[in-house]
C-alpha positions as CSV (number, residue, x, y, z in Angstrom):
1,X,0.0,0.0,0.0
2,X,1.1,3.3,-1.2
3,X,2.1,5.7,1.7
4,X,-0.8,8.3,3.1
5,X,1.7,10.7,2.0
6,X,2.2,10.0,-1.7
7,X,-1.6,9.4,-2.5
8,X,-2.2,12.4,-0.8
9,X,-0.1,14.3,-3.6
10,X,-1.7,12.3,-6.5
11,X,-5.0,13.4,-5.4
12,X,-4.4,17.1,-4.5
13,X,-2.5,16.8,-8.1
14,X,-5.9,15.2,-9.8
15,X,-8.6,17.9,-7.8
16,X,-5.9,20.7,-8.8
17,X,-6.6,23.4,-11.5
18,X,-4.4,22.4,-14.6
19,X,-1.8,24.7,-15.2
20,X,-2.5,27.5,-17.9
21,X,-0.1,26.8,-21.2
22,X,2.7,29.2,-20.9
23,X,2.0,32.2,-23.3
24,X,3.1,32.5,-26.6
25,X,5.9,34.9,-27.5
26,X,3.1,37.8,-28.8
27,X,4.3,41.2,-29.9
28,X,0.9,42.3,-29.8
29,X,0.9,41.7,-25.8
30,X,3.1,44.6,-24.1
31,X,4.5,44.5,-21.2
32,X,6.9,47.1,-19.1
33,X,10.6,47.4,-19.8
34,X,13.5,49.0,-18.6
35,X,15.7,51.7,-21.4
36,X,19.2,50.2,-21.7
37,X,20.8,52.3,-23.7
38,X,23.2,54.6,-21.2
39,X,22.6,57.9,-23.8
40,X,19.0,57.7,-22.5
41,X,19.3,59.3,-18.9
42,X,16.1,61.8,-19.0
43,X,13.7,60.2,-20.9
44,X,11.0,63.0,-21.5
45,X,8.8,61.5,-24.2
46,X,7.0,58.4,-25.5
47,X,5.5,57.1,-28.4
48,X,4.1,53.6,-29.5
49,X,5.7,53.4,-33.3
50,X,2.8,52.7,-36.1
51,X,5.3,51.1,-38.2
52,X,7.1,49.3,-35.8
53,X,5.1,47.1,-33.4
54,X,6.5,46.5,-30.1
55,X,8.6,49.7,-30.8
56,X,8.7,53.3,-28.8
57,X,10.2,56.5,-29.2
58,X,11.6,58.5,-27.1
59,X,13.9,61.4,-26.2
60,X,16.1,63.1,-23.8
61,X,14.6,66.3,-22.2
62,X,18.0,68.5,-22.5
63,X,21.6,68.8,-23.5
64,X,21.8,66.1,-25.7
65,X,21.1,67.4,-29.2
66,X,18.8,66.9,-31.8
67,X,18.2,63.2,-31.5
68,X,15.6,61.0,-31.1
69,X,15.8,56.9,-29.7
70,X,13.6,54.0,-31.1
71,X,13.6,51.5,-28.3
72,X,12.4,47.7,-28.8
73,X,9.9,47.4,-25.5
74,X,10.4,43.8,-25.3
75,X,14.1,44.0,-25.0
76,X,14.6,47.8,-24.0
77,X,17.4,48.0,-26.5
78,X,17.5,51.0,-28.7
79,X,17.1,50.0,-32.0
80,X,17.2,53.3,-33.5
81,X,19.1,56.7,-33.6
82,X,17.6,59.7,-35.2
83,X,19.4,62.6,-35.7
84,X,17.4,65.4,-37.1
85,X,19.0,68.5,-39.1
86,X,17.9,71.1,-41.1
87,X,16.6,72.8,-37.2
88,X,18.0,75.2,-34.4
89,X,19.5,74.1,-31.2
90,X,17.0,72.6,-29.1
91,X,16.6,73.8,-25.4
92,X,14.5,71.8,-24.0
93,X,12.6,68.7,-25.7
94,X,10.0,67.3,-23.1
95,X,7.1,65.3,-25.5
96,X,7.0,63.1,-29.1
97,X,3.8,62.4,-30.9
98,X,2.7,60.6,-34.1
99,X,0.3,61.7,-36.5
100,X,-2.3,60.3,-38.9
101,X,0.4,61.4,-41.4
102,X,3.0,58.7,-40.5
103,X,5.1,61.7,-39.1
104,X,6.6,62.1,-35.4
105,X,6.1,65.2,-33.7
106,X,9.4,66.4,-31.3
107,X,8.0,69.5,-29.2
108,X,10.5,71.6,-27.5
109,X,8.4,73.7,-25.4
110,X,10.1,73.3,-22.0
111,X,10.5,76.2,-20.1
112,X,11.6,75.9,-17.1
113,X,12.2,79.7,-15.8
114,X,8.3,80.1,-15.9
115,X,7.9,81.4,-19.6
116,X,10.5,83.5,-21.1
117,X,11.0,82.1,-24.3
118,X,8.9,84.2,-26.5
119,X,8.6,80.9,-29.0
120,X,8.7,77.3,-28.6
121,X,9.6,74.7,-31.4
122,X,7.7,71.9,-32.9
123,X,9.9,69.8,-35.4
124,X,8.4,66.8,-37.9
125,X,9.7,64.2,-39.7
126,X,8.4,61.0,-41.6
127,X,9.0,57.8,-39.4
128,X,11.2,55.8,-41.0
129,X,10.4,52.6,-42.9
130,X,13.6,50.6,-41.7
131,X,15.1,50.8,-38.0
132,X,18.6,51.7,-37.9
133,X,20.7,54.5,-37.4
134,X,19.7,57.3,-39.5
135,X,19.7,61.6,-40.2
136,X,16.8,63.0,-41.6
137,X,15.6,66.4,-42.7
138,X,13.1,67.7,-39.7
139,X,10.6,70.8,-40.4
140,X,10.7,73.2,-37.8
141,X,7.9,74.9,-36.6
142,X,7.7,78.3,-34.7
143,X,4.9,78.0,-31.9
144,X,3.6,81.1,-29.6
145,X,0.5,81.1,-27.0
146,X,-1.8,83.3,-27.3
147,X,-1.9,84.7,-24.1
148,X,1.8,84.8,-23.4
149,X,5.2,82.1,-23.0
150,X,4.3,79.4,-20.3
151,X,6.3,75.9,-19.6
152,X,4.9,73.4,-21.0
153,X,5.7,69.7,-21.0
154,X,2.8,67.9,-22.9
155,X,2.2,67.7,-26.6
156,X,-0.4,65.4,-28.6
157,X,-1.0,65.3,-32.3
158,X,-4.5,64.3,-32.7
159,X,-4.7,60.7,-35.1
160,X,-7.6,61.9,-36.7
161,X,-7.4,65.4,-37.7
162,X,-3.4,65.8,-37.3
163,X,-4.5,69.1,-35.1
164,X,-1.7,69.8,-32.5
165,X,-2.2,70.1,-29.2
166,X,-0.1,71.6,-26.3
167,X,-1.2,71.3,-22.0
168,X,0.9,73.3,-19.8
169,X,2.4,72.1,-16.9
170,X,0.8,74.7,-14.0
171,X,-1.1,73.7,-11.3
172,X,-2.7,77.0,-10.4
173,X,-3.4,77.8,-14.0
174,X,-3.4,75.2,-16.6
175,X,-4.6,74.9,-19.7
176,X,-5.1,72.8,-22.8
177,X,-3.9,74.5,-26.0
178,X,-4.9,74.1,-29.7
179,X,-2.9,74.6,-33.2
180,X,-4.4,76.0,-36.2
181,X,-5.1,73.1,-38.4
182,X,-2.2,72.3,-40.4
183,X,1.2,74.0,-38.6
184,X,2.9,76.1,-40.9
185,X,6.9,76.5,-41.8
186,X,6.9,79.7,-42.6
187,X,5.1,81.9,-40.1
188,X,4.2,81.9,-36.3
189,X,1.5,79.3,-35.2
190,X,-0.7,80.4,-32.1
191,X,-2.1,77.6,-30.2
192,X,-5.2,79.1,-28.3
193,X,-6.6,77.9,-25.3
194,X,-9.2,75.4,-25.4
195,X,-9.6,74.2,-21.6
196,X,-8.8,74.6,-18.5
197,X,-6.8,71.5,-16.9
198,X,-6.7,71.5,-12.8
199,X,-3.1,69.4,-12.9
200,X,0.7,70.0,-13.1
201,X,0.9,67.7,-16.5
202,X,4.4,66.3,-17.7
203,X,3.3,64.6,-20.8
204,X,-0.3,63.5,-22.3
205,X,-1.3,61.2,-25.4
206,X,-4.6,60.4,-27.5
207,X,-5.9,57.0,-28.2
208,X,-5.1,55.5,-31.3
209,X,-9.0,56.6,-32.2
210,X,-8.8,59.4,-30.8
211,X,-11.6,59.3,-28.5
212,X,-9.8,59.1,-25.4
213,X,-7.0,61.7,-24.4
214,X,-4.8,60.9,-21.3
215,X,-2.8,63.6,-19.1
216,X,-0.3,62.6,-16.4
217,X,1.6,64.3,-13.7
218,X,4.2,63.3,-11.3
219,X,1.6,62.4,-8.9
220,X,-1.9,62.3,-10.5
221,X,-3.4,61.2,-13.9
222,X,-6.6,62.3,-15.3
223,X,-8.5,60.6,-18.9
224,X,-10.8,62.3,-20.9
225,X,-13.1,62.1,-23.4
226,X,-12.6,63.1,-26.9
227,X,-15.0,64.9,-28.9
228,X,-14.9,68.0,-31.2
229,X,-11.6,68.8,-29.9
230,X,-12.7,69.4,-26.6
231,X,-12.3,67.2,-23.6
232,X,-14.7,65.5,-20.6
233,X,-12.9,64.4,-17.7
234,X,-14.0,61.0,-16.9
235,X,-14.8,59.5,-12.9
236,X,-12.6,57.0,-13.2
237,X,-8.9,57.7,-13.4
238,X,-6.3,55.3,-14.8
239,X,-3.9,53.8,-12.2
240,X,-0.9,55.6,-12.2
241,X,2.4,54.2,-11.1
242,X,4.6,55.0,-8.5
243,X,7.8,56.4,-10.6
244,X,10.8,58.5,-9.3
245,X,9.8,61.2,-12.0
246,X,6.9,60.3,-14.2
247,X,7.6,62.2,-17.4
248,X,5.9,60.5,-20.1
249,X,2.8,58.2,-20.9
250,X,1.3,56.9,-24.9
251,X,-1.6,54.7,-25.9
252,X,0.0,51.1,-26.9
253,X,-1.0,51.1,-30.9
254,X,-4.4,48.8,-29.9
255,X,-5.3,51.3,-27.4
256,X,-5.5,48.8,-24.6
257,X,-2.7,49.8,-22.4
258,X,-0.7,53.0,-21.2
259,X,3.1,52.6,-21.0
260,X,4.3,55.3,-18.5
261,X,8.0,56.2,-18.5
262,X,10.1,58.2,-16.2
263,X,13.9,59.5,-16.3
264,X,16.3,59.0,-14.8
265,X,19.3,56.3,-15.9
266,X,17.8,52.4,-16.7
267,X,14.6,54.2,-16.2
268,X,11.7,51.4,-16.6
269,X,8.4,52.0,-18.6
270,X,5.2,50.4,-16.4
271,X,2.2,48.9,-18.9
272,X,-0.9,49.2,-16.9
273,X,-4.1,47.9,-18.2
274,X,-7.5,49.7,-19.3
275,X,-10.8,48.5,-18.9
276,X,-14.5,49.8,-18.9
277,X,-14.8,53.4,-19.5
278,X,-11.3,53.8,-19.8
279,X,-10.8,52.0,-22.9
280,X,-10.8,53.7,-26.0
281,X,-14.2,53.0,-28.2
282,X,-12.6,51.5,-31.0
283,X,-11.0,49.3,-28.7
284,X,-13.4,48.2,-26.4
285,X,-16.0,47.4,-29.5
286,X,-12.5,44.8,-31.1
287,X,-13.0,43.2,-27.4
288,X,-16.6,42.9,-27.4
289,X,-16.4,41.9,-30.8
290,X,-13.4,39.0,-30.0
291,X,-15.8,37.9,-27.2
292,X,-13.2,39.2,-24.4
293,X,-14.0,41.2,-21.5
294,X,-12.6,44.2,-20.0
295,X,-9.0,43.5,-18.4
296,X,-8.1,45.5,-15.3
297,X,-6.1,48.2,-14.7
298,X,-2.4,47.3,-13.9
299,X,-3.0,44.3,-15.5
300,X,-4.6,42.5,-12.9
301,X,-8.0,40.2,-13.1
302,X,-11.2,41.7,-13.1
303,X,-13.5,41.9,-10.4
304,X,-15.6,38.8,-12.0
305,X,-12.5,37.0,-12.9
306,X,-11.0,37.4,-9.0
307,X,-14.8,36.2,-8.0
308,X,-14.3,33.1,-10.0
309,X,-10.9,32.1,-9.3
310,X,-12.1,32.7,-5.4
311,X,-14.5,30.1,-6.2
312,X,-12.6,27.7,-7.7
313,X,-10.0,28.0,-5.2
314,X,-12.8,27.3,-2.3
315,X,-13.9,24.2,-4.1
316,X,-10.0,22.9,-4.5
317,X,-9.6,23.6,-0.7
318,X,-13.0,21.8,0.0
319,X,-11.9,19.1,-2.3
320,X,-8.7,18.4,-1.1
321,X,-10.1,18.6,2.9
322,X,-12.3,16.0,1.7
323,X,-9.9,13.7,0.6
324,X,-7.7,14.3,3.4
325,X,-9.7,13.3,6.0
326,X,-11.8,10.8,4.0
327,X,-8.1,9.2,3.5
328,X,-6.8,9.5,6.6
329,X,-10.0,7.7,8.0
330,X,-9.6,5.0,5.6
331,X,-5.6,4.3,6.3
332,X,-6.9,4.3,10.4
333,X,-9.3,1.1,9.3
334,X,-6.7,-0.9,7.4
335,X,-4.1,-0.4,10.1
């Protein structure tokens, strides 16, 4: 006879939950990371690549010259240098966006002595077809406010209608900021104030759809609604990440997830999860449509799911306490 031991392990094994396959290596499925490349010690900026999948961009905030870093978020290797010309110096680049033209946007709008630039820069250039180390010719654009300089650390091109779109970083008096329709090379473009935002914002992006814009601070994060070019702050906020210095945050290109980065050297960027209101329409209607449910924030089970696997865990434990003592009552007998 087999000892009470060893059947005791056979049958927990057999009234077990069988192990979930391990998950197949999908691109589509991201995940946080941390930047390895040493240039990359203030990480200001972040984009999900369109062309790319599984790729971000990203740049330093200051001192380190016109280029811009295409980093592969399931190895954090940077797979791409970008060095623009054909611009000024920049001063102080804090935020990258990509627009429904296949372009990235590099805004340097930072200032930090509380507004005395009297212009910021915006500078464009395609995305290129083939990762590698590369110079490309960048159009410059002159930006002004129209009610005066401010420091600002957030700029979003919207997918849709390519319309740029600036939040400065006050607390006391923050705003959201619109471009004129198409930027323009040769003149000054006036971004005029749209909104009013109530947070010290360091970077912000729009949904791949563009019905869902996200602004995050150091400490806070807020998600609106799209519509018309205006925003509606939402109830629910996204969970946000405790970071040494939260600086950046972008859509992942199937709108499911925010990747939030932060500087600093080997600075990690943290995927966290969207679900109900939080996911972006197109997005949640491909889930519906798949026949999957909304996936928690962070990444975590939803509150149904946890429910279930509560269950299912009771009725192991029940199982199991069964057996035990039904077991141990049966080895007493045939002693």
């Amino acid at each position: 006879m087999r000892s009470l031991p060893s059947v005791l392990g056979a049958a927990a094994l057999a009234v077990l939950p069988a192990a979930a396959p391990a998950a197949a290596d999908d691109h589509t499925s991201p995940s946080s990371f941390t930047i390895e490349d040493s240039r990359i010690a203030e990480s200001s900026g972040l984009a999900a690549s369109r062309l790319h999948p599984g790729v971000y961009w990203t740049h330093n905030d200051s001192d380190d010259g016109p280029y811009v870093y295409a980093v592969d978020g399931r190895t954090g290797r940077t797979v791409a240098t970008v060095t623009m010309r054909g611009i000024g110096s920049p001063r102080d680049v804090e935020a990258i966006s990509i627009g429904p033209d296949g372009a990235v946007y590099v805004a340097d709008i930072g200032d930090n002595l509380g507004g005395t630039w009297p212009h910021v820069w915006i500078y464009r250039f395609p995305e290129p077809k083939k990762l590698g180390d590369t110079t490309v010719t960048a159009t410059q654009f002159t930006v002004k406010y129209e009610d005066g300089p401010r420091n600002a650390e957030a700029m979003m091109v919207d997918p849709r209608t390519g319309r740029a779109y600036i939040a400065s970083k006050s607390q006391d008096n923050g705003g959201l900021y619109a471009g004129p329709e198409k930027l323009s090379a040769s003149g000054v473009n006036i971004f005029r104030r749209v909104a009013d935002i109530d947070m010290e914002v360091t970077d912000g992006a729009f949904a791949p759809d563009a019905s869902r814009l996200v602004l995050r601070g150091y400490f806070n994060v807020a998600e609106y609604r799209w519509r018309g070019g205006k925003p509606a702050k939402l109830d629910k906020e996204p969970d946000l990440p405790l970071q040494r210095q939260g600086e950046s945050v972008t859509f992942t290109t199937d709108g499911g997830t925010l990747m939030y980065g932060t500087e600093g050297p080997g600075s990690k960027v943290t995927a966290v999860k969207l679900s109900g209101e939080l996911l972006p329409d197109a997005t949640a209607k491909e889930q519906k449509r798949n026949g999957g449910g909304d996936s928690a924030a962070g990444g975590e089970a939803s509150e149904k799911e946890k429910d279930g696997n509560l269950f299912k865990a009771a009725l192991t434990f029940a199982a199991a306490a069964a057996l035990f003592f039904g077991l141990r009552s049966l080895f007493r007998r045939r002693r």
